[in-house]
C-alpha positions in Angstrom: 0.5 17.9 -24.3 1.9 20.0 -21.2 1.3 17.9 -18.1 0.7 20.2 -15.0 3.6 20.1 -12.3 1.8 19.1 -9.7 1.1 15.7 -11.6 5.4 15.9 -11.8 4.7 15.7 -7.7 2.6 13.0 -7.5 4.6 10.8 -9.2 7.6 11.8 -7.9 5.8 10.5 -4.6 5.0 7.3 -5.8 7.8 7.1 -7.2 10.2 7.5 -3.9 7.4 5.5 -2.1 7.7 2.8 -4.1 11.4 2.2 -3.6 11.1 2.9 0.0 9.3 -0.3 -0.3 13.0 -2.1 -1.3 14.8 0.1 0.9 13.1 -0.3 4.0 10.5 -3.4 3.7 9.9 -4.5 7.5 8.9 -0.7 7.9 5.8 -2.1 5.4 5.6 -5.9 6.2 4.7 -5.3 9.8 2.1 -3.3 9.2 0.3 -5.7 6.3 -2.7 -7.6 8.6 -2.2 -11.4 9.1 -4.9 -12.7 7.2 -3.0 -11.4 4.1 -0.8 -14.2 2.8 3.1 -13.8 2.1 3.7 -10.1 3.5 7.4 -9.8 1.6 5.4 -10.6 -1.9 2.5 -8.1 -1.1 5.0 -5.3 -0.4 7.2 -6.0 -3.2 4.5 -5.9 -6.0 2.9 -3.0 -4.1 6.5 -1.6 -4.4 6.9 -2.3 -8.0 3.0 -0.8 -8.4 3.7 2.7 -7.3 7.2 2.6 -9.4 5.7 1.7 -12.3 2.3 3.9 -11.5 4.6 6.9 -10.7 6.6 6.5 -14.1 3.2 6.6 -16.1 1.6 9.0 -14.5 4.3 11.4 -16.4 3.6 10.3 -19.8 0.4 11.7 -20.8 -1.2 8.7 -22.9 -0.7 6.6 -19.6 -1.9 9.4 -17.4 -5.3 8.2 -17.1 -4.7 4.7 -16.4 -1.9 5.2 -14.1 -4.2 7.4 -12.4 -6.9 4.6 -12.4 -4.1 2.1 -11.0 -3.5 4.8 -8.3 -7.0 4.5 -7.0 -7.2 0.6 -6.8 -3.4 0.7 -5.1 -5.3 3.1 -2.5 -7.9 0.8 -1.7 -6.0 -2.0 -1.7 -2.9 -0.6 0.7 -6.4 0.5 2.6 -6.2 -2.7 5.0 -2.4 -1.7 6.0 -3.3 1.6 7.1 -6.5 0.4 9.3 -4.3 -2.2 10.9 -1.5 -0.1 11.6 -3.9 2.2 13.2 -5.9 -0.6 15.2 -3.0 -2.3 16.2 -0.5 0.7 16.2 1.6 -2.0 14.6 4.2 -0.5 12.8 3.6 2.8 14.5 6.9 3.9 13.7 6.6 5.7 17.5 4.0 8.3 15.8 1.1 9.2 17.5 -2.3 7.0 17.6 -3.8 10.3 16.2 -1.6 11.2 13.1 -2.3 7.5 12.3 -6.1 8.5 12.5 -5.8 11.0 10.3 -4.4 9.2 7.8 -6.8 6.9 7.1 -9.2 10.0 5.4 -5.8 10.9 3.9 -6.3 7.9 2.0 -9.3 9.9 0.6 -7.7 12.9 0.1 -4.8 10.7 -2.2 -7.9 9.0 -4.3 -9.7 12.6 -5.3 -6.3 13.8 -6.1 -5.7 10.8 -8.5 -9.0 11.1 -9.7 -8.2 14.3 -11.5 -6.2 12.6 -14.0 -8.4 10.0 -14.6 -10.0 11.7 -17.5 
């Protein structure tokens, strides 16, 4: 079976996201909210999630449960994007609107995984 290349993409995303989270993790520990315990091990499992994720996505009996795990990953990273935008912690200098916008984004992510979900 012939996946399409924009599945190829979103992996690839994940993928690079995911070791972003080893290259760079203050970037992502400052923006996880307080009442989460132990930052460092949130973003390295949600590190290891998207690598893992990413990789399954490509093969094809995987697909749909990597696309499954893609959704719940997106729901659960949802706290850290609403806290980054309330707080503008870990604002990275952007502006308080492009951080608004990414919270539908979020959405937008979740109906793109869905596709592969069946």
């Amino acid at each position: 079976m012939n996946l399409p290349w924009h599945l190829y993409v979103m992996a690839f995303l994940y993928i690079i996201a995911g070791i972003n989270h080893f290259k760079n993790p203050g970037m992502y520990i400052r923006i996880i909210p307080p009442f989460f315990p132990n930052p460092k091990l949130l973003n390295m499992l949600s590190g290891v999630a998207e690598i893992i994720l990413g990789i399954l996505l490509t093969l094809p009996f995987f697909t749909p449960y990597a696309a499954w795990g893609i959704i719940a990953l997106l729901i659960a990273v949802f706290p850290a994007n609403l806290y980054m935008f309330q707080k503008k912690k870990g604002g990275f200098s952007l502006l308080k609107f492009i951080l608004l916008i990414r919270l539908p984004l979020q959405i937008v992510l979740i109906l793109w995984a869905y596709q592969y979900t069946h």
